[in-house]
Each structure stands twice: as structure tokens, then as C-alpha cells.
Backbone as CSV, one residue per row, in Angstrom:
resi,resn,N_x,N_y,N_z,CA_x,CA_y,CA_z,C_x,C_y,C_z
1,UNK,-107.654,-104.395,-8.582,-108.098,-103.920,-7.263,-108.418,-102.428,-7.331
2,UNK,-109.988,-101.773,-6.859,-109.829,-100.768,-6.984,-109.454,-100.216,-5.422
3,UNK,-108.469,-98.741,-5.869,-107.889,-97.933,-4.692,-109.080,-97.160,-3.926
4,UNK,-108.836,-96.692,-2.557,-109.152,-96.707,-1.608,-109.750,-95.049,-2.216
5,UNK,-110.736,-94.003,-2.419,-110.900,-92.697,-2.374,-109.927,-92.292,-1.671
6,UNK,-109.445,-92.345,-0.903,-108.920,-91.593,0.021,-108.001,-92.531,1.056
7,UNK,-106.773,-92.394,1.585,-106.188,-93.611,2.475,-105.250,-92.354,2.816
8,UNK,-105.653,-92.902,4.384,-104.694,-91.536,5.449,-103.910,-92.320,6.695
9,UNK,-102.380,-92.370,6.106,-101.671,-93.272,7.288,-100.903,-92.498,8.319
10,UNK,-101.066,-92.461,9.253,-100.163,-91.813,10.566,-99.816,-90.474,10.278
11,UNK,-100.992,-89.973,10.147,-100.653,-88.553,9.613,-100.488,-87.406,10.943
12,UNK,-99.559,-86.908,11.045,-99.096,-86.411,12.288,-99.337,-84.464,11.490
13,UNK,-99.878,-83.504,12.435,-99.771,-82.041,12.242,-99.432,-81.893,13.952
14,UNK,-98.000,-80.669,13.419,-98.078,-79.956,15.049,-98.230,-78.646,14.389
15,UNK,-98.761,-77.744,15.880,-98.915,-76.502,15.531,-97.800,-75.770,16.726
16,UNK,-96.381,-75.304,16.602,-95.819,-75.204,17.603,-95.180,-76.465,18.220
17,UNK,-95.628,-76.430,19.718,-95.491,-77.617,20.080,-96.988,-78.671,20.812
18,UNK,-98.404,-77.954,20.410,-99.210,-78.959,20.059,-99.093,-79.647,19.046
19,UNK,-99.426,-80.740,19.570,-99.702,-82.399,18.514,-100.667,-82.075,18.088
20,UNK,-101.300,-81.457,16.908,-102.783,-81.643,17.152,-103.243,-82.498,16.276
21,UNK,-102.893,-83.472,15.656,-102.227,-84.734,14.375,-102.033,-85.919,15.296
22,UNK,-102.360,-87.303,15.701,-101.484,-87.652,16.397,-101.304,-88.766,15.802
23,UNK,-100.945,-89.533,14.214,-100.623,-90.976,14.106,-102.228,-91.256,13.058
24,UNK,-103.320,-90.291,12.896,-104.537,-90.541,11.847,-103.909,-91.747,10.855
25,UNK,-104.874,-92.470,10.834,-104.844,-93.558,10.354,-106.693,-93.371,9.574
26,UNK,-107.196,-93.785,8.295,-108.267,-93.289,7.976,-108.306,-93.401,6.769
27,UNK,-109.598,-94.645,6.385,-109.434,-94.687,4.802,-110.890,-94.804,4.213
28,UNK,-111.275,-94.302,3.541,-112.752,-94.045,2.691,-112.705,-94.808,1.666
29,UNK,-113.339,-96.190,1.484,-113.064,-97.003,0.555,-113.749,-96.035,-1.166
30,UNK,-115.675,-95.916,-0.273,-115.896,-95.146,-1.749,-117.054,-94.933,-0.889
31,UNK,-118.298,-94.363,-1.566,-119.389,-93.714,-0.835,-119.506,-92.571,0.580
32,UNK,-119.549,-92.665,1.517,-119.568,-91.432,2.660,-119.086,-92.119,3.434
33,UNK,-117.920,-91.442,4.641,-117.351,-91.590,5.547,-117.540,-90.448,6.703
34,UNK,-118.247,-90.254,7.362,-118.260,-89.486,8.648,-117.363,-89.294,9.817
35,UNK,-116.989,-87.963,9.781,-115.869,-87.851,10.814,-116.888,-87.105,11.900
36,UNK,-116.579,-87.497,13.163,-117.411,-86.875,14.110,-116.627,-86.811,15.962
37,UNK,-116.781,-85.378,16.392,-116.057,-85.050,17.473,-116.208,-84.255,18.160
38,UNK,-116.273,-83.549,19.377,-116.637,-82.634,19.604,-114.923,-81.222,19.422
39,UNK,-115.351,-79.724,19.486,-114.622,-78.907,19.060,-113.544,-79.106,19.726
40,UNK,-112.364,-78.478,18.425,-111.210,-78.658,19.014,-110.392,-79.898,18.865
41,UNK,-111.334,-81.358,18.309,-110.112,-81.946,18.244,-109.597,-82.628,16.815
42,UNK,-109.453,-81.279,16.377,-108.680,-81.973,15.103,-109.097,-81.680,14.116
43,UNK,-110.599,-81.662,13.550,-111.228,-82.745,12.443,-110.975,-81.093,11.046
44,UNK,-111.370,-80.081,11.653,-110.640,-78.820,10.108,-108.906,-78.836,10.257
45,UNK,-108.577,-78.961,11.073,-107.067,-79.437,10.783,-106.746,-80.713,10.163
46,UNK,-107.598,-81.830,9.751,-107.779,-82.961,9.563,-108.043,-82.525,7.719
47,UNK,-109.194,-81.715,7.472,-109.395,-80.895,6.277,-108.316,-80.319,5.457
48,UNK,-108.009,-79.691,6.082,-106.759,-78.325,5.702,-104.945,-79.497,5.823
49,UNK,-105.215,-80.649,6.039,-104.041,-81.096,5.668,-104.301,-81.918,4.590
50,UNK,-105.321,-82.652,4.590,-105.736,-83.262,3.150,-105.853,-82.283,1.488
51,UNK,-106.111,-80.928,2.217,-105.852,-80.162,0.724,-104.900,-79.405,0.811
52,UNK,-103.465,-79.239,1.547,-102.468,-79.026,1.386,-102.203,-77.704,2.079
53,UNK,-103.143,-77.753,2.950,-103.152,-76.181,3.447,-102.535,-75.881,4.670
54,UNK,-101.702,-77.238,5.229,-100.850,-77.610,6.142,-99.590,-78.515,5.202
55,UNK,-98.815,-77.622,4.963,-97.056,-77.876,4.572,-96.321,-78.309,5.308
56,UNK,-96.761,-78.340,6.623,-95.864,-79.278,7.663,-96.546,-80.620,7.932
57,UNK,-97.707,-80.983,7.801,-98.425,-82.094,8.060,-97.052,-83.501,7.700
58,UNK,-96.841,-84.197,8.258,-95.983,-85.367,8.000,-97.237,-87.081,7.930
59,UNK,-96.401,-87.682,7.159,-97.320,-88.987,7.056,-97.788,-89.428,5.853
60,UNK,-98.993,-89.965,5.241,-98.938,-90.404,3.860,-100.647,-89.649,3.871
61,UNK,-100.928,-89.449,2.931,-102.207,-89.001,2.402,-102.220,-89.379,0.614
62,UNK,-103.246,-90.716,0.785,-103.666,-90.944,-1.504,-105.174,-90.928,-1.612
63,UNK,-105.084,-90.011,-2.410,-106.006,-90.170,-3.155,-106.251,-90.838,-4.620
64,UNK,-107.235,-92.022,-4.133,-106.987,-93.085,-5.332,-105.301,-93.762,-4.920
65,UNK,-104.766,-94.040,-5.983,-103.616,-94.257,-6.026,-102.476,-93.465,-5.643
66,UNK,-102.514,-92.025,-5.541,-101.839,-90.865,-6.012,-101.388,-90.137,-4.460
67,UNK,-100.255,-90.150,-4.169,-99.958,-89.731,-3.034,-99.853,-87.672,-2.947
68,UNK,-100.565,-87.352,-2.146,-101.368,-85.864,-2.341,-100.799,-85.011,-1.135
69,UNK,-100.064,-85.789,-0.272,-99.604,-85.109,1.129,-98.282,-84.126,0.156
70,UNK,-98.179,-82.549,0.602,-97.230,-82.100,0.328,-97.253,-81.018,-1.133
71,UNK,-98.369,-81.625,-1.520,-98.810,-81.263,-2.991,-99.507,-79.830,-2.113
72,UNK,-99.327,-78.760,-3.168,-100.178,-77.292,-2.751,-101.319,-77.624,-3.221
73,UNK,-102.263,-76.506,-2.716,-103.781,-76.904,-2.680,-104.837,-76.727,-4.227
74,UNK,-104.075,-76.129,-5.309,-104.312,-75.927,-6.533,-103.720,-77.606,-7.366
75,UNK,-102.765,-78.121,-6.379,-102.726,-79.219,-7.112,-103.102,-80.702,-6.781
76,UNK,-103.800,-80.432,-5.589,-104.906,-81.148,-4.659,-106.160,-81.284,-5.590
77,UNK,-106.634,-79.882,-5.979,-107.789,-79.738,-6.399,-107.977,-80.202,-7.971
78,UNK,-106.291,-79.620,-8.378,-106.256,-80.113,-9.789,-106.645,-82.133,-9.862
79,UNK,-106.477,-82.840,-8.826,-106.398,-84.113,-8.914,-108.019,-84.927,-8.280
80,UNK,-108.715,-83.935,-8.811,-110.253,-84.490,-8.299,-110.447,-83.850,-7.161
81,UNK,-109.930,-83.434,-6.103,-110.892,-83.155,-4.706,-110.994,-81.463,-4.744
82,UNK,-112.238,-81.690,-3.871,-113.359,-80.403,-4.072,-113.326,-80.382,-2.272
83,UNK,-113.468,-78.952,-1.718,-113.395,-78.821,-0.683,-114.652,-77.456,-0.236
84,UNK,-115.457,-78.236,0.585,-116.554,-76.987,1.426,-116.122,-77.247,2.731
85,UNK,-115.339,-75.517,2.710,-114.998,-75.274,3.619,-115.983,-74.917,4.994
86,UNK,-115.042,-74.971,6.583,-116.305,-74.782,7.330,-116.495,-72.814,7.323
87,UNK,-117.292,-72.238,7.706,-117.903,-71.171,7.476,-118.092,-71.026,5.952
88,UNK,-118.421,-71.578,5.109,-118.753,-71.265,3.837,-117.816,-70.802,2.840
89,UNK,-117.174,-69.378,3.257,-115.909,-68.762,2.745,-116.330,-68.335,1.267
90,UNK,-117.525,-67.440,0.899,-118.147,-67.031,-0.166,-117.635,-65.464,-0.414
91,UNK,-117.406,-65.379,-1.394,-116.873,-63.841,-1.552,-118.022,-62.927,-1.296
92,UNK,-118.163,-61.806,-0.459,-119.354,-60.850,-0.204,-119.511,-60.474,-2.002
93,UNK,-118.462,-59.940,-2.653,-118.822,-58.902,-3.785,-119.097,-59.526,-4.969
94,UNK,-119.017,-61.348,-4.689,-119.464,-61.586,-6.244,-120.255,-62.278,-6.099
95,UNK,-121.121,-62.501,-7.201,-122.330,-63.088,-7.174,-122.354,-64.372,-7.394
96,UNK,-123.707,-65.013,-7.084,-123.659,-66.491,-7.357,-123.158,-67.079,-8.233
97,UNK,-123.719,-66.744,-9.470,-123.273,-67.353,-10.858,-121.902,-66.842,-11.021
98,UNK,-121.043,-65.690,-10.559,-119.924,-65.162,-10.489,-118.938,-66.567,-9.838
99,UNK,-119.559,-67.094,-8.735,-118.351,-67.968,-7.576,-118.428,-69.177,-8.688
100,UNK,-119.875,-69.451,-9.411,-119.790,-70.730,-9.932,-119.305,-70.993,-11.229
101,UNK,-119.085,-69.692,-12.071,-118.386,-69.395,-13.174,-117.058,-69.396,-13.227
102,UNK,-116.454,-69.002,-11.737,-114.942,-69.209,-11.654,-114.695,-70.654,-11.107
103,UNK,-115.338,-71.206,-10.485,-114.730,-72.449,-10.162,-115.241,-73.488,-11.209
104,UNK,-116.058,-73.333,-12.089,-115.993,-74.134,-13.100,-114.695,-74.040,-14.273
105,UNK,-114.804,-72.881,-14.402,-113.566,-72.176,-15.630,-112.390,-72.622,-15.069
106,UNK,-112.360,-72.582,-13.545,-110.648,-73.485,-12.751,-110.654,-74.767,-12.866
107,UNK,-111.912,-75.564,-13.439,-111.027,-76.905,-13.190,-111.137,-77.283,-14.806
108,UNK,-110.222,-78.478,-14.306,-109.749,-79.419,-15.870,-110.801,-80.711,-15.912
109,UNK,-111.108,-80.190,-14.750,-112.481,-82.064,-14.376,-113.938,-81.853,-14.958
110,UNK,-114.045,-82.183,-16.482,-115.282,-81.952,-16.844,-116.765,-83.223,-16.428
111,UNK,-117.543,-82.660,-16.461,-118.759,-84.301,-16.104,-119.972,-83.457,-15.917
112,UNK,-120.929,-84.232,-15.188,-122.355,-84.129,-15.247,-122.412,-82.866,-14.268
113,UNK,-121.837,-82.528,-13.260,-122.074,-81.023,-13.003,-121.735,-80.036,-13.529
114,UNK,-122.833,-79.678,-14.026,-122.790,-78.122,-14.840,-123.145,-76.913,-14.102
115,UNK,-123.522,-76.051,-14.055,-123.899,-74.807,-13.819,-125.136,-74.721,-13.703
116,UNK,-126.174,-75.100,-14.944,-127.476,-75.654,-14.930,-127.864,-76.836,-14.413
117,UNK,-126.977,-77.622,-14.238,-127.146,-79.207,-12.937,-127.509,-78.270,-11.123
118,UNK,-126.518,-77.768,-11.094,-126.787,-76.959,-9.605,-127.654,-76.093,-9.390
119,UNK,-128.087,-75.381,-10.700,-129.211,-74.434,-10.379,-130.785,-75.368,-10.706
120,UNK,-130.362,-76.388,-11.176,-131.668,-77.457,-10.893,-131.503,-78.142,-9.602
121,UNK,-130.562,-78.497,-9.081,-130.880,-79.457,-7.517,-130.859,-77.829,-6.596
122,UNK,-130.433,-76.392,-6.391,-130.367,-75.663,-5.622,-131.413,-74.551,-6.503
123,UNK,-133.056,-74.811,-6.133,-133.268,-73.943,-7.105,-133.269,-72.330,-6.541
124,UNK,-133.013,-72.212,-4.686,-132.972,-71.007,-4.632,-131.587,-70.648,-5.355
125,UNK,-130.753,-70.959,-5.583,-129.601,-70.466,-6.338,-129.712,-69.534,-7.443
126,UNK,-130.778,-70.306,-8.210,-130.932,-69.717,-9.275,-131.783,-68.478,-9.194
127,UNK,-132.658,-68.432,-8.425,-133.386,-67.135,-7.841,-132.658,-66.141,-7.756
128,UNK,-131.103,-66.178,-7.201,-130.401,-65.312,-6.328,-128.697,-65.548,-6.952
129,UNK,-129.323,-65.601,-8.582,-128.068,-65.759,-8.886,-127.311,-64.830,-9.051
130,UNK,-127.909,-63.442,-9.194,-127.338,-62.174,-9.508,-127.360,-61.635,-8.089
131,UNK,-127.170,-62.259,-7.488,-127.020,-61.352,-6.203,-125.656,-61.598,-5.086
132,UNK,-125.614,-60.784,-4.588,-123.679,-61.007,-4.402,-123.474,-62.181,-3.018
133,UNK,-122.352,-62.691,-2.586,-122.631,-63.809,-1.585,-122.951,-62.970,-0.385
134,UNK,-122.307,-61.767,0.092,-123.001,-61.220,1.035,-124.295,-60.692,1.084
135,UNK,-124.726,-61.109,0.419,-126.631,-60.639,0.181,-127.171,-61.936,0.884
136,UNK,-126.358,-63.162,0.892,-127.224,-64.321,0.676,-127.331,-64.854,2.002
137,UNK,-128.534,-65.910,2.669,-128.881,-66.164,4.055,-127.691,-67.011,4.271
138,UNK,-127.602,-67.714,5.552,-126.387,-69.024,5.780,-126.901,-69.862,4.969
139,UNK,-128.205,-70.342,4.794,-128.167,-71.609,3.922,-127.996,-71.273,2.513
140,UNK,-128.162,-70.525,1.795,-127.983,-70.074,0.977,-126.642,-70.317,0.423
141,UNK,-125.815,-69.448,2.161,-124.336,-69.468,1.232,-124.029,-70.991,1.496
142,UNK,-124.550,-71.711,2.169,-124.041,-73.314,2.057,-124.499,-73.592,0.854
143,UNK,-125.588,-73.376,0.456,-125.808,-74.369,-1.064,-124.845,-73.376,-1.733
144,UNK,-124.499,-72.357,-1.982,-123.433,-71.951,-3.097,-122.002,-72.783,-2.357
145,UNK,-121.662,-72.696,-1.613,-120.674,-73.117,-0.997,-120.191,-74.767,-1.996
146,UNK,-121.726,-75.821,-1.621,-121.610,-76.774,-1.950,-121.365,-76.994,-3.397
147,UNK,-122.239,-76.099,-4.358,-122.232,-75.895,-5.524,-120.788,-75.677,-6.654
148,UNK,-120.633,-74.347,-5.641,-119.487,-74.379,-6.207,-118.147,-75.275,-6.230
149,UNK,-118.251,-76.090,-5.295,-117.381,-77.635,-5.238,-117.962,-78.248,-6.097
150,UNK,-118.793,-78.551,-6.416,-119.512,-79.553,-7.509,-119.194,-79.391,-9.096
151,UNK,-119.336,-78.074,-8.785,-119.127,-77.471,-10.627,-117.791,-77.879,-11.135
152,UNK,-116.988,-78.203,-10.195,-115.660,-78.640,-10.258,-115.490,-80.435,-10.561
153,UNK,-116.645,-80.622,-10.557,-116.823,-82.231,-10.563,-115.621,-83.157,-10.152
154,UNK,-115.758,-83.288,-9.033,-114.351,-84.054,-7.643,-115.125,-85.335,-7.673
155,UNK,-113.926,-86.040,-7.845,-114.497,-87.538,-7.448,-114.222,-88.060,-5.977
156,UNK,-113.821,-86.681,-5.293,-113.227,-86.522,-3.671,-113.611,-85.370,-2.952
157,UNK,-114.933,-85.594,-2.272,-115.576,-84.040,-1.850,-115.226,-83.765,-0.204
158,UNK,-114.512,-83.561,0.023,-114.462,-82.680,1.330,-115.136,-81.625,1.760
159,UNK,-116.045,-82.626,3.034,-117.221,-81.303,3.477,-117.091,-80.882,4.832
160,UNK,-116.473,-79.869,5.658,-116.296,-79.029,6.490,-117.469,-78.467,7.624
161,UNK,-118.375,-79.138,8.513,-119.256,-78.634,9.099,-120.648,-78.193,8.344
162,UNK,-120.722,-78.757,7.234,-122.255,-78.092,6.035,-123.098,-78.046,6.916
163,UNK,-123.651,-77.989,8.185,-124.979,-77.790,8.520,-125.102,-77.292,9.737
164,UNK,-123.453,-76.400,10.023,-122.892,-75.612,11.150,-124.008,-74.288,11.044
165,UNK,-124.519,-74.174,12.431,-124.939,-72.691,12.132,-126.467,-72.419,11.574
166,UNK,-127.237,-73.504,10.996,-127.969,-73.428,10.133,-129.220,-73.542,10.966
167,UNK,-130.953,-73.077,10.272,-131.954,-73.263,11.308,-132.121,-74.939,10.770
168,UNK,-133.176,-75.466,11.916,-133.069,-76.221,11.705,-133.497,-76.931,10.104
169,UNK,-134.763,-75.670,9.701,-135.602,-76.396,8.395,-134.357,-76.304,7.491
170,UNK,-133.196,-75.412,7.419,-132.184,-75.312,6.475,-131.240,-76.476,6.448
171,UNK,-131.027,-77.024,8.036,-130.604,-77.895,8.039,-130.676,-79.715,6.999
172,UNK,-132.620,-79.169,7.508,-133.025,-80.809,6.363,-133.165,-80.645,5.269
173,UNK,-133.133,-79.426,4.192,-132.777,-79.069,3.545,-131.520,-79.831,2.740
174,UNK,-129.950,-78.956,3.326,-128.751,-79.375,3.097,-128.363,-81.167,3.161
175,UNK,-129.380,-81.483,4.399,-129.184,-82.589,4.476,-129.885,-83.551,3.293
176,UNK,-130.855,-83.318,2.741,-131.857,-83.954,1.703,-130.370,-83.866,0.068
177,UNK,-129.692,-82.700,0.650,-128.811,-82.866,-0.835,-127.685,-83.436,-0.370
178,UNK,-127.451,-83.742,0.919,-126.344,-84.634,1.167,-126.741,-86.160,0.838
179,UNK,-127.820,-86.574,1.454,-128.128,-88.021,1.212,-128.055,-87.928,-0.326
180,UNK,-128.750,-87.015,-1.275,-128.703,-87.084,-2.891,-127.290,-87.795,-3.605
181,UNK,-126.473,-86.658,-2.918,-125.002,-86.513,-3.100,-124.164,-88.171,-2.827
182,UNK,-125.005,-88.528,-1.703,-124.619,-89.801,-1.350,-124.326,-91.223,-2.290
183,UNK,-125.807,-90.752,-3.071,-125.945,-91.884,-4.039,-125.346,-91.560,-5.356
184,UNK,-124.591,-90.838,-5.557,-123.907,-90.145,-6.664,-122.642,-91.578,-6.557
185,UNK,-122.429,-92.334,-7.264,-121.371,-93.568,-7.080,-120.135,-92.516,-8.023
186,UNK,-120.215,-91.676,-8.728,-119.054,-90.958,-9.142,-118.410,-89.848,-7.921
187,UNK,-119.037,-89.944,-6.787,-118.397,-88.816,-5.906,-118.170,-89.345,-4.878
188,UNK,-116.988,-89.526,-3.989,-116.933,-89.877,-2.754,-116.970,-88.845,-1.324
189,UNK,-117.491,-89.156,-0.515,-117.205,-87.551,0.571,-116.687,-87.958,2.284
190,UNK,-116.562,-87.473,2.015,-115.879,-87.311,3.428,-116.278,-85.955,4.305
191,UNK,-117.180,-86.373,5.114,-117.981,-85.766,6.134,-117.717,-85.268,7.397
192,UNK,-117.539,-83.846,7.541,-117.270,-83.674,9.196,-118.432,-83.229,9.723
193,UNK,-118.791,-83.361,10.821,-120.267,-82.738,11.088,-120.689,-83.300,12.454
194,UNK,-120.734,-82.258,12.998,-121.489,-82.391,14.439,-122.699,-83.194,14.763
195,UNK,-123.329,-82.770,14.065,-125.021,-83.361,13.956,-125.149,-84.534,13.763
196,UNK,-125.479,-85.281,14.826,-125.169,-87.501,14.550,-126.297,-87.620,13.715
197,UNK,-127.471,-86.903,13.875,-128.112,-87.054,12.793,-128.069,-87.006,11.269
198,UNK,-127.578,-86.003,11.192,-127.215,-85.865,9.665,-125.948,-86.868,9.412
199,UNK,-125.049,-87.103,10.096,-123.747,-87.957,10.018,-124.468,-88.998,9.636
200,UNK,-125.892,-89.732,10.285,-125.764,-91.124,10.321,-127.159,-91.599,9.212
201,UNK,-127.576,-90.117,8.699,-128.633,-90.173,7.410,-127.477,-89.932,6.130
202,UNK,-126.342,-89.743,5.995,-126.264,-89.446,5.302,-124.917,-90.728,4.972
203,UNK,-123.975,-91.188,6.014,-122.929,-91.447,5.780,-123.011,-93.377,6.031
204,UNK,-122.450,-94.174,5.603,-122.746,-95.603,5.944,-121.651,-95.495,7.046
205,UNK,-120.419,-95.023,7.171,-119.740,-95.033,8.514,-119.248,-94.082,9.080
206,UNK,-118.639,-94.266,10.383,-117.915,-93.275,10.795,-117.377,-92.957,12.174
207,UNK,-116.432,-91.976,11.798,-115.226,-92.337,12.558,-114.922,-91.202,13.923
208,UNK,-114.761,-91.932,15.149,-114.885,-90.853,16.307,-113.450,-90.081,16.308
209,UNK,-113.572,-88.764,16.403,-112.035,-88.033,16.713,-112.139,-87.848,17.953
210,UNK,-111.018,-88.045,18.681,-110.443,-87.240,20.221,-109.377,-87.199,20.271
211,UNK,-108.838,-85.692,20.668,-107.776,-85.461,20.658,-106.412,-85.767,19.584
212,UNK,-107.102,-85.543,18.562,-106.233,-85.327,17.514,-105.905,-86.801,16.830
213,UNK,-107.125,-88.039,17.398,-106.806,-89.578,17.204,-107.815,-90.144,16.628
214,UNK,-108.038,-90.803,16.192,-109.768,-91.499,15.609,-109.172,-92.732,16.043
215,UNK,-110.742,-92.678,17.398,-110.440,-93.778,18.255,-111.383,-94.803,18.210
216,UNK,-112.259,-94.694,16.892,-112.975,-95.777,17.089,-113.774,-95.414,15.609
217,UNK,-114.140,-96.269,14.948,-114.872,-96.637,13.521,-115.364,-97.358,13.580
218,UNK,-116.873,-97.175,13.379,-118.086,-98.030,13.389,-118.985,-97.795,11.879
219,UNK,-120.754,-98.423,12.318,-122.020,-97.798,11.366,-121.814,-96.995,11.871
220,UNK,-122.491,-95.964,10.732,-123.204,-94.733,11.464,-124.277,-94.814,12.293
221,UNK,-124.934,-96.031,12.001,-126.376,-96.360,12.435,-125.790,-96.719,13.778
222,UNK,-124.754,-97.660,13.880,-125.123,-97.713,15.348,-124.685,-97.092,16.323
223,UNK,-123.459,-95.948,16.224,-123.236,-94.753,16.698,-125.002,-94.096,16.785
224,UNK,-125.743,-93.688,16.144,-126.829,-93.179,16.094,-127.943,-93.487,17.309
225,UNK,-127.896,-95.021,16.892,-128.631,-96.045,18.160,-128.315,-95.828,19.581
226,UNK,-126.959,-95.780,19.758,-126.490,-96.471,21.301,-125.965,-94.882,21.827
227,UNK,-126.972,-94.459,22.704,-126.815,-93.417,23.523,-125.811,-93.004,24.416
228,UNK,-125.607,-94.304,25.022,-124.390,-94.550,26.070,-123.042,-94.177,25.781
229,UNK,-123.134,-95.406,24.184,-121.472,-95.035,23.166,-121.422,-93.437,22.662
230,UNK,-122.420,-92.650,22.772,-122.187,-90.944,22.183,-121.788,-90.582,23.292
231,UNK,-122.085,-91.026,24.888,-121.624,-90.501,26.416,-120.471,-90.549,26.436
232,UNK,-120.214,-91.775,25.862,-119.210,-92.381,26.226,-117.568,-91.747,25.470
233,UNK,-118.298,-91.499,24.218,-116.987,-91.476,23.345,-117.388,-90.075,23.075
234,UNK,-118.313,-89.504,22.958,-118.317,-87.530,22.898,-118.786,-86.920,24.093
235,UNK,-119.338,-87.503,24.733,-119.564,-86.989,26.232,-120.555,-86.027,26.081
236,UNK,-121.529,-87.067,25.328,-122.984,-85.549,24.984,-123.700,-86.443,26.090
237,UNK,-124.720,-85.557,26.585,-125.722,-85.818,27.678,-126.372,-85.705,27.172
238,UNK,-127.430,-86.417,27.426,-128.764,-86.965,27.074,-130.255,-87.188,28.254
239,UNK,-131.085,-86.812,28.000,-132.370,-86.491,28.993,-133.093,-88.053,28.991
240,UNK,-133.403,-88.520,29.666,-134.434,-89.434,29.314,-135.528,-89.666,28.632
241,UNK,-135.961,-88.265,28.380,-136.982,-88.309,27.477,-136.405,-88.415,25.870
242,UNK,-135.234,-87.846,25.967,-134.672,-87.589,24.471,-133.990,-88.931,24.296
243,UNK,-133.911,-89.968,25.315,-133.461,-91.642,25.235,-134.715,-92.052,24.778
244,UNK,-136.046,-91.799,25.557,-137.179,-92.915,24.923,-137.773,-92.422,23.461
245,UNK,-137.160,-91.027,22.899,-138.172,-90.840,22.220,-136.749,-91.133,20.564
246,UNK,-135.315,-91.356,21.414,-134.794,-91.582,20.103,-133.747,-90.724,19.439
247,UNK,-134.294,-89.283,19.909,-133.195,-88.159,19.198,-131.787,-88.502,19.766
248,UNK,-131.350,-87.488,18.589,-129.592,-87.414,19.160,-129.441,-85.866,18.463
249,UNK,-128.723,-85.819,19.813,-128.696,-84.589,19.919,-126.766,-83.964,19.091
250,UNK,-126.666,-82.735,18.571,-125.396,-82.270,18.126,-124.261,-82.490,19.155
251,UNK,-123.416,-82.985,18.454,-121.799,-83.097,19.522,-121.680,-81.648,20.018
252,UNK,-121.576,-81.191,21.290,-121.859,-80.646,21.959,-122.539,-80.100,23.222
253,UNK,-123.604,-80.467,22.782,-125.517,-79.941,22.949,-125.385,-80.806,24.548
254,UNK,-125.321,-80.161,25.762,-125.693,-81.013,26.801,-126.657,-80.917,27.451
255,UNK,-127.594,-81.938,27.540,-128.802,-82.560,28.150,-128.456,-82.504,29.608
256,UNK,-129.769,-82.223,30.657,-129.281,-82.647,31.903,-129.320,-83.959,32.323
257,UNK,-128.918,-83.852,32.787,-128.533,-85.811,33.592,-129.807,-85.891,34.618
């Protein structure tokens, strides 16, 4: 039987005396799983306990077989998973090939991402490899962002908001290397992301957060489809024109009624 990428049982985080954890239940067999919610409930606290960056988190968290809840975040990473964080989190003073030289040299996980693998799928990278991360645009620092998780070759990618912030052409961009990423059968990911669009081009399912609960797991496609169920379960508004013509708009984004 093969194990689950990822299997998350009743995983409870308080902060104080918010719940903001409440009982996650959540398992990524293999390929893309989409987490999707509007702010606030949960889903980078949802992140940051899967790579150990919450020491109080209670509950079970495996990756593969391998139970990972409790483990510090060097020994998270040591066990396959790769994490893009949300805001990017790129050092201003070192340079591209600098972020991707150290996170290759940190891991023990050798494979088909190389250094020259990323500066072929990101070729502005390579343009702007000598140039420091604070030089570089937002999309920019997302493709180093992403990159440098890769060079690490994770068979467990945790992705944090990738297309937060971004214009839109940067957006289809990131998104064209997410669907790529998709078909990669050696990488599994796990997706947070506002944008139902990109969630539902990129991910075969996925899972609604509220209030610290994932209250419902579907397609992505048909989260995508049914206008009503995004009212319903994220409480995005929607125009009539943006019903006949199809879009879906970012968790958030409200349309007038």
C-alpha cells in the first residue's frame, strides 16, 4: 500500500487562548491538493505547523509513513518537504545563485533539480542571477522563492500564497510553472492560494478552510464551476456579468450584488 504524501489528523494549534487549529483532519494522497479560504482562517498557521514552526501544535502530522508533528523544521526539511513561504522571505543581500547555492548545499535530497534545471524552467533567474533578492521584482522573488525549494528536491512541496501580490501577467506566469510542477509524479504539493483560479488549474482537489476547520473537500473543478458554493462557503460576491461570462474571482474580491 502506498502512504498518503501527507496525512493530517485532528491537528489542533492555540495561540493563547485562540483555537486557531480546530480538530484538521487532511490528507494528500499524491499529486496537488488545494487549500482555499478567505484571511485569517488558519491556512499559514496550517503551513508553519506542518514544518515545525509551531511546537505547540498537538495531533498527528506523516509524511509518507513518518510521523513529522514535533520534529524542528531542519528536520522536517531534512525528510523531503520543501516550503515557499507566503511573502517570499528572500534575503535582500544575497543573490540569486547565492539563495540557490545554499539551499542546495543544505539538503541530503539529491535528483533532477539542479541549479541549471531552475535556471532553464525560470529563465529570468538566470538573467538576474548576480543580482541580490532585494534588487528583484515580486515575481521574480516568487520564482527564486519557488526555486530555491526545488533545488532541495522535496517529494513534499509546501506552497504558501505563490501568486499573493502578483500582476496579473506574473500571475499566469507562476501559474504555467505550477500546472508544470503538477505533472512532476516525483513531487507532491500542497497548495494555499486565494485565487480559485489558479487553485482549480492547477490542483485536482480541494479543501475549504473556515475558521480554523476544513469544512468541506471537493474537485477543484467544481468548486470553480458553482458560483453559489464560493457564496456560500467563502462568501465572495459575484456580479452577473462575472456569472455569465464564467470568472472567479480571488477569495476576498467582492462583487456587487
Amino acid at each position: 500500500m502506498v502512504e498518503a504524501a501527507l496525512a493530517i489528523r485532528d491537528l489542533h494549534v492555540y495561540y493563547g487562548r485562540a483555537h486557531a487549529l480546530q480538530g484538521i483532519d487532511l490528507t494528500l494522497e499524491h499529486g496537488v491538493l488545494a487549500v482555499v479560504g478567505r484571511n485569517g482562517m488558519g491556512k499559514t498557521t496550517l503551513c508553519n505547523a506542518i514544518m515545525g514552526l509551531i511546537p505547540a501544535a498537538a495531533g498527528v502530522i506523516k509524511a509518507g509513513n513518518t510521523p513529522i508533528l514535533g520534529l524542528a523544521p531542519n528536520a522536517v526539511a531534512a525528510r523531503g518537504i520543501a516550503y515557499v513561504p507566503q511573502g517570499r522571505r528572500v534575503w535582500p543581500s544575497l543573490t540569486v545563485e547565492e539563495h540557490l547555492l545554499l539551499s542546495a548545499g543544505a539538503s541530503k535530497n539529491k535528483g533532477e533539480w539542479t541549479i541549471t534545471r531552475v535556471y532553464e524552467t525560470f529563465e529570468r533567474l538566470r538573467e538576474r542571477k548576480h543580482h541580490g533578492g532585494g534588487q528583484l521584482s515580486g515575481g521574480e522573488q516568487q520564482m527564486l522563492a519557488i526555486g530555491r525549494a526545488l533545488v532541495a528536491n522535496p517529494t513534499l512541496l509546501i506552497m504558501d500564497e505563490p501568486t499573493e501580490g502578483l500582476a496579473p501577467v506574473i500571475v499566469e506566469q507562476v501559474s504555467a510553472i505550477l500546472r508544470q510542477l503538477a505533472g512532476d509524479r516525483d513531487i507532491s504539493i500542497l497548495l494555499i492560494e486565494q485565487n480559485l483560479g489558479v487553485a482549480a488549474s492547477v490542483a485536482e482537489r480541494v479543501a475549504v478552510m473556515v475558521n480554523g476547520r476544513i469544512v468541506q473537500e471537493m474537485a477543484a473543478a467544481t468548486l470553480a464551476a458553482d458560483h453559489g458554493l464560493q457564496r456560500r462557503l467563502l462568501g465572495i460576491g459575484i456580479t452577473r456579468e462575472e456569472a455569465n461570462s464564467g470568472s472567479t474571482l480571488s477569495i476576498g474580491d467582492q462583487g456587487k450584488q
